[in-house]
MIVO-209534 format. One line per field, with one value per residue (C-alpha): x, y, z; residue in three letters. Coordinates in steps of 0.25 Angstrom, whole numbers. Example, Ala and Ser with C-alpha at 12.3 -4.5 7.8 and 13.67 -1.06 7.14 Angstrom:
# MIVO-209534
u: [49,55] $
v: [-18,-4] $
w: [31,29] $
res: [ALA,SER] $
This chain:
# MIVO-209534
u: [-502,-510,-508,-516,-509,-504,-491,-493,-498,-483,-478,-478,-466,-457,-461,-447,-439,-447,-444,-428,-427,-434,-423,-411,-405,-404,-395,-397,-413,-415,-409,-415,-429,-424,-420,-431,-439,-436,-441,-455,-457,-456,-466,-475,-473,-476,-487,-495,-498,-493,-500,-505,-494,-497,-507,-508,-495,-492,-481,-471,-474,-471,-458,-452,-461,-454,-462,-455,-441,-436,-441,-435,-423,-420,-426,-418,-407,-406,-415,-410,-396,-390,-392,-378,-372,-377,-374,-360,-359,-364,-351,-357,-349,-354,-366,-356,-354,-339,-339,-348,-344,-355,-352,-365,-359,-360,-373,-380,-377,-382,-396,-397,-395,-406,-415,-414,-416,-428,-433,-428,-436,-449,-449,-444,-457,-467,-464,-466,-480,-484,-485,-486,-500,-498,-514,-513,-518,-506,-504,-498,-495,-487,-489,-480,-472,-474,-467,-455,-450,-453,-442,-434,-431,-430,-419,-414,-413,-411,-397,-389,-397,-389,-375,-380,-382,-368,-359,-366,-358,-369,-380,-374,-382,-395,-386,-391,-405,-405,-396,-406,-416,-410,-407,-421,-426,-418,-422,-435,-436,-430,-439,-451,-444,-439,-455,-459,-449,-442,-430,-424,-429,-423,-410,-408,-413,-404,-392,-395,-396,-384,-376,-383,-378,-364,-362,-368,-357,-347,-351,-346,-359,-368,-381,-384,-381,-390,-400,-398,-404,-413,-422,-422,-427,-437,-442,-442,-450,-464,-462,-452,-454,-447,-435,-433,-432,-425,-412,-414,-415,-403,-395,-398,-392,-381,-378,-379,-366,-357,-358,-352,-339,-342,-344,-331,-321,-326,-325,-312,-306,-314,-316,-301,-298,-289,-298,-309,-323,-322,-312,-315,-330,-323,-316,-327,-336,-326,-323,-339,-342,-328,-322,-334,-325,-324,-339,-341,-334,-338,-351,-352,-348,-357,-368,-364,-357,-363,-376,-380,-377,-378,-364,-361,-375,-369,-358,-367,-376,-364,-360,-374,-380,-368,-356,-364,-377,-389,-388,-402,-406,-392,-392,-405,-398,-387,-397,-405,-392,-388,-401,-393,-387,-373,-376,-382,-373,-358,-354,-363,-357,-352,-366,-356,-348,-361,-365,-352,-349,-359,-352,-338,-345,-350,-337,-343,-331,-318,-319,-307,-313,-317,-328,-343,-352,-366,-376,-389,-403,-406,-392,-395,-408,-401,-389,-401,-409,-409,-421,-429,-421,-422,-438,-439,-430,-434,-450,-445,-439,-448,-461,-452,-449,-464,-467,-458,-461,-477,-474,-466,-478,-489,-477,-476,-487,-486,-478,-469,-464,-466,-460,-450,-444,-445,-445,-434,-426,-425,-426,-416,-409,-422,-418,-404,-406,-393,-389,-401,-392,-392,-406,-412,-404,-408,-423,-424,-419,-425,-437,-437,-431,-443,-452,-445,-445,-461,-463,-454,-462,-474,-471,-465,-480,-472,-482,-496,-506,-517,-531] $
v: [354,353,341,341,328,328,325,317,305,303,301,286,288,294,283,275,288,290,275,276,287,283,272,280,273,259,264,252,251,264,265,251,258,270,263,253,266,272,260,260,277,271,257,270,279,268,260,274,272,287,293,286,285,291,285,293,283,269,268,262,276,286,280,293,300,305,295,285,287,298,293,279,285,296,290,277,281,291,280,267,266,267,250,249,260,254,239,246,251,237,230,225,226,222,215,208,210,213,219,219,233,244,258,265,278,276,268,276,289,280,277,294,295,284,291,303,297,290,304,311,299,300,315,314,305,313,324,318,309,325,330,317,320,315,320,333,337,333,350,349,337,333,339,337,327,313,310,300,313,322,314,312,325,329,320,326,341,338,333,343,354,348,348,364,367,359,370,381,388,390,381,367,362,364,352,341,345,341,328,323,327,322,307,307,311,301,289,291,295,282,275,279,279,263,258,268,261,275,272,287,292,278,281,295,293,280,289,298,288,282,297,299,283,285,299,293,283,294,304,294,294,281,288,292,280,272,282,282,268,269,280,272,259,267,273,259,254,256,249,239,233,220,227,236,227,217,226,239,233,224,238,247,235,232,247,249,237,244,259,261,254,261,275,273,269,280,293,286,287,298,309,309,311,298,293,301,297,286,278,280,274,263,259,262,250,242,242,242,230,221,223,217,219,233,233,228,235,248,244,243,257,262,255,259,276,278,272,281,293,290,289,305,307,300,310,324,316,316,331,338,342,339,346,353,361,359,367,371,378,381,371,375,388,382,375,388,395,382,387,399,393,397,405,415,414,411,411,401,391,377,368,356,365,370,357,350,360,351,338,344,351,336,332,320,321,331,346,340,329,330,319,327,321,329,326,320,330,321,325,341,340,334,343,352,350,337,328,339,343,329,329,344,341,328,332,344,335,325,336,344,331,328,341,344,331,334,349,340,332,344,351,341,334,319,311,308,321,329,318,306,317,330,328,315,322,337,332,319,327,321,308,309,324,327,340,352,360,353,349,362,367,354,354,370,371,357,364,375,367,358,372,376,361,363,378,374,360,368,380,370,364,351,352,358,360,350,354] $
w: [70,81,93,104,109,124,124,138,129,124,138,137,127,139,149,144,148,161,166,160,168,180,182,177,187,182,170,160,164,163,149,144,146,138,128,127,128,116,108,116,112,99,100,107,95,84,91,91,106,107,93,81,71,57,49,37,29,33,43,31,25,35,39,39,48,61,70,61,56,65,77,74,69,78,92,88,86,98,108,103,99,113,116,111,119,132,127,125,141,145,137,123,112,99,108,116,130,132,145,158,163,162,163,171,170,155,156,164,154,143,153,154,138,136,144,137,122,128,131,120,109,119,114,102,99,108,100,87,93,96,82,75,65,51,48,41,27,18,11,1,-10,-23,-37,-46,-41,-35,-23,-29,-38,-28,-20,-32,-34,-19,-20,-31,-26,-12,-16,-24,-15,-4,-11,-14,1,5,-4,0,13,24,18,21,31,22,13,23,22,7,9,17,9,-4,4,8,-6,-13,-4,-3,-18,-22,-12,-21,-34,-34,-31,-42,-52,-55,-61,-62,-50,-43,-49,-45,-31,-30,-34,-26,-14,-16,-18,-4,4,-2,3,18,16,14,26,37,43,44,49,31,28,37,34,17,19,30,22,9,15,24,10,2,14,10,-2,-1,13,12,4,14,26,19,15,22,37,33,25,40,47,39,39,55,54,45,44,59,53,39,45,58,44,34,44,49,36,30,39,43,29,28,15,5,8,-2,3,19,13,5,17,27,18,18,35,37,27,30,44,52,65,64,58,71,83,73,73,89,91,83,90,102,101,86,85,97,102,117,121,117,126,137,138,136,147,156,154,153,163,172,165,155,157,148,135,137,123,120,110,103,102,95,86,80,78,69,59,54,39,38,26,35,49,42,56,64,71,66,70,74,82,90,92,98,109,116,113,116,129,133,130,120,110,111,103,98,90,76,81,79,91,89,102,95,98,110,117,112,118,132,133,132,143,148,147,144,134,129,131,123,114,107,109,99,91,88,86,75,69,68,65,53,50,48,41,31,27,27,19,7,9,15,22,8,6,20,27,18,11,17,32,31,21,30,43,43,56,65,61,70,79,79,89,90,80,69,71,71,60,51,56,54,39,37,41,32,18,21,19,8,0,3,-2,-17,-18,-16,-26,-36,-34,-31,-18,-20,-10,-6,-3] $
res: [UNK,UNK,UNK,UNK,UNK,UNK,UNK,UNK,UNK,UNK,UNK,UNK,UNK,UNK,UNK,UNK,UNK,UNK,UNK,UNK,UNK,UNK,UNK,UNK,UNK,UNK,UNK,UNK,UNK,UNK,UNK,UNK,UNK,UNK,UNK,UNK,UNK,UNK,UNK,UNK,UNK,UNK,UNK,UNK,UNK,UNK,UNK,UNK,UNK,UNK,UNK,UNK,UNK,UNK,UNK,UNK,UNK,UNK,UNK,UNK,UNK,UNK,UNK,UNK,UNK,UNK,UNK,UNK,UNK,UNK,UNK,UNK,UNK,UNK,UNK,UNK,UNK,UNK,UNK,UNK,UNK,UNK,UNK,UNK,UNK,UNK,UNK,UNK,UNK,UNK,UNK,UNK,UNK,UNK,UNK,UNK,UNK,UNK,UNK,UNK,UNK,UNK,UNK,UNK,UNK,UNK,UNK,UNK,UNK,UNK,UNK,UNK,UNK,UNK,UNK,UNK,UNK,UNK,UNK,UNK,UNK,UNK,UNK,UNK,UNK,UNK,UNK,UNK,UNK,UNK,UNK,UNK,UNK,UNK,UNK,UNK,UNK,UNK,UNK,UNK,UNK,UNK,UNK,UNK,UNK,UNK,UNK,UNK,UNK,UNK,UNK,UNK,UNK,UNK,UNK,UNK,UNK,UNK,UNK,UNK,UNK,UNK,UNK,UNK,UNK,UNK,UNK,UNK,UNK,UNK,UNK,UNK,UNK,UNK,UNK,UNK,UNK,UNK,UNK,UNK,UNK,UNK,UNK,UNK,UNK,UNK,UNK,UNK,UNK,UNK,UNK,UNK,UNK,UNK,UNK,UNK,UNK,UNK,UNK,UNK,UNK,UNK,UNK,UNK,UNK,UNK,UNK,UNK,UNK,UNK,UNK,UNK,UNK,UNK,UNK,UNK,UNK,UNK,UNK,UNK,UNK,UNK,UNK,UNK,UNK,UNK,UNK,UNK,UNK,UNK,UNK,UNK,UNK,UNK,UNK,UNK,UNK,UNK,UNK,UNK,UNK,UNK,UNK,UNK,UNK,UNK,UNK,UNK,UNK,UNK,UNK,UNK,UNK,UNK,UNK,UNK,UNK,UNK,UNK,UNK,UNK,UNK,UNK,UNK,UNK,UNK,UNK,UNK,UNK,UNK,UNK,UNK,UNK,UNK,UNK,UNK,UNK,UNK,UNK,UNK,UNK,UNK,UNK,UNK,UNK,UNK,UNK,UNK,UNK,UNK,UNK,UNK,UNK,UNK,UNK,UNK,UNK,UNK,UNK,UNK,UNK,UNK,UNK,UNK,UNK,UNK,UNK,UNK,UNK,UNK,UNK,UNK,UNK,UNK,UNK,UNK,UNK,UNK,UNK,UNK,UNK,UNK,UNK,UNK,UNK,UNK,UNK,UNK,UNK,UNK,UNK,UNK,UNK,UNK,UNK,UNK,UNK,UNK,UNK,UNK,UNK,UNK,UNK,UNK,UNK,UNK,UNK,UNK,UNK,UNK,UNK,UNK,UNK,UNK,UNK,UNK,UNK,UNK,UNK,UNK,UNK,UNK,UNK,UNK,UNK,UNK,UNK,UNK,UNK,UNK,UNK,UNK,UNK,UNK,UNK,UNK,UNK,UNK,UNK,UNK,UNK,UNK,UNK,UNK,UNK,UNK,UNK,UNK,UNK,UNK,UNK,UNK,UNK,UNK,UNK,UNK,UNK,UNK,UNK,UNK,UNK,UNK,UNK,UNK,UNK,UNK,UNK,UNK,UNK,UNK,UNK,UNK,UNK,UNK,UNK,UNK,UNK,UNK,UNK,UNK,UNK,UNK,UNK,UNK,UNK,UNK,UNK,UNK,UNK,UNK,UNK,UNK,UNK,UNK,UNK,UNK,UNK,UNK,UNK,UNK,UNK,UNK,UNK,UNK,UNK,UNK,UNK,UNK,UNK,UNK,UNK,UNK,UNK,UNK,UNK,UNK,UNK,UNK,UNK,UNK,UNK,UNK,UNK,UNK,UNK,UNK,UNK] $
């Protein structure tokens, strides 16, 4: 796809990052207009002052989109979440000042790590503004199958194709690929199948979403949780507006207050092996919805070291460049030598080991912990090379992102398919950006299953060409 834009037009969007920096040396102003300016690269990517949004669905429709959901959901939680963390150096505890005395040191790390996600969401959006054109003859369309069934039984194989991947040895890390693809499947399918009054269809999907909340509530993890009813809500939307808002809002809320304490109780007595998953998650309910004085000094650290990942940025800021050099494209190696399956490279190193060296290089957590401290894509993309790295990095990011996202929809024909399903059910890994390995081995073989899911719907004439 062609784009003749200049990409000087998007330069209002770095103007926050140019001023924050420009005044680095008033450490809480600089990092006020950081912050602030994340939420002004999003009123200039939704008011359409940098480029039109897409026209083509109404906005309630097309959610899922890049622009939309990844951009809210990665940007935010990268750009965002860090009010807590300073509120914590000032001396709020639970949103009470406790104490008067300010780390600077500290404060003025956190300024440096503002900057830099400032920088990293101005990119992340330019690069997704660049190639965002929506207006292309749609290829290929339905035949045989409307789009709830077609859901339905994505849903359906998705799943078990997942359990077949975990058991075979070297084929594992294709497993996640079809778990995502099989939550998103089921969602969005009973999404369309309660409107349409489809009672079996409803029942199997419900089933299968329920199999898919209980198993987030037992991996000790709350980000599949919040997501398990984040999607559905974003899928009933459309049709049930009031509903959504009325219990959906409140549900993410309520969620946000407990699943700190649920998930701090449940890897406490679960992953020590002190209780079976059952009974660590029978506990862990019971310490999230009863013991509001835990609920609430649990709930505080997770706003402030859980909710953002700025405190480990902070200690790679203090050791890169200044005790460590800049790892250049030595990280990017890493990540193309993590493509190779197992099945074909018995010997390839461990992905988790590769990507802690740095951690432990940093000095973030000790090589003696059993604590796993991955660096988020915007810490890769610094250890890289700075703000340059930062500016690169996220640039790439955010046009591969937009780009996937538009071969998915001239793939499978529309925005239903190509983006709700396919694109949200391969490519949940945009969503967070976790380190550069195990984004380029989830994008790459994400990539190609996308190909191959096109080639059998179309040679099972489940896709037929359009004229």
């Amino acid at each position: 796809m062609k784009n003749k834009e200049a990409p000087v037009k998007y330069l209002p969007l770095f103007l926050p990052w140019i001023i924050a920096t420009l005044i680095s040396g008033s450490s809480t102003v600089s990092y006020l207009v950081a912050w602030l300016g994340s939420f002004f690269i999003f009123f200039m990517s939704y008011s359409g002052s940098m480029k039109p949004l897409p026209d083509d669905l109404p906005i309630s429709r097309q959610i899922m989109r890049p622009i939309f959901l990844v951009q809210i959901i990665f940007a935010g939680y990268m750009c965002c979440t860090s009010i807590f963390y300073v509120m914590n150096i000032y001396g709020y505890h639970n949103f009470q000042k406790i104490y008067a005395v300010v780390d600077e040191n500290q404060l003025a790390l956190a300024a440096a790590c503002q900057r830099y996600y400032c920088l990293g969401h101005a990119s992340f959006t330019t690069g997704l503004l660049c190639f965002i054109d929506y207006r292309f003859k749609k290829n290929y369309a339905l035949a045989k199958l409307d789009f709830a069934d077609l859901l339905f039984w994505a849903a359906v194989i998705s799943f078990p194709l997942s359990i077949i991947f975990l058991v075979i040895p070297g084929l594992s890390q294709f497993s996640n690929q079809f778990t995502s693809l099989s939550f998103i499947g089921c969602t969005v399918a009973l999404a369309f199948a309660i409107p349409r009054k489809k009672i079996l269809n409803t029942l199997i999907c419900l089933f299968l979403y329920i199999s898919n909340f209980l198993t987030a509530l037992t991996s000790g993890f709350k980000e599949p949780i919040l997501l398990s009813v984040l999607v559905l809500g974003i899928f009933l939307y459309p049709t049930y507006k009031r509903m959504v808002l009325i219990t959906f809002v409140p549900a993410i809320l309520f969620l946000f207050l407990v699943l700190p304490t649920y998930a701090a109780v449940f890897r406490q007595s679960a992953w020590t092996g002190a209780e079976n998953a059952e009974e660590a998650k029978s506990e862990a309910l019971d310490a999230a919805l009863n013991k509001e004085s835990v609920a609430d000094e649990t709930t505080w650290d997770f706003l402030v070291y859980r909710l953002s990942e700025i405190d480990m940025f902070t200690q790679f800021i203090e050791t890169t460049p200044a005790k460590i050099h800049y790892y250049n494209f030595d990280l990017i190696k890493q990540a193309f030598i993590v493509l190779v399956p197992r099945i074909f490279w018995s010997s390839k190193p461990n992905t988790e080991q590769l990507v802690m060296q740095r951690v432990y290089a940093a000095g973030v957590i000790n090589p003696n912990s059993t604590v796993s401290a991955k660096p988020a894509y915007v810490v890769d993309a610094y250890l890289s090379g700075g703000a340059v790295g930062v500016f690169l990095s996220l640039f790439i990011y955010g046009a591969i992102v937009q780009l996937i996202s538009l071969r998915a929809e001239s793939l499978f024909g529309g925005y239903e398919i190509g983006t709700a399903l396919i694109f949200s059910g391969l490519f949940q890994i945009f969503w967070r950006g976790l380190s550069f390995e195990f984004i380029f081995n989830n994008v790459f073989w994400g990539y190609c299953t996308m190909i191959l899911i096109a080639d059998i719907l179309r040679n099972k004439n489940i896709l037929k060409e359009v004229d």
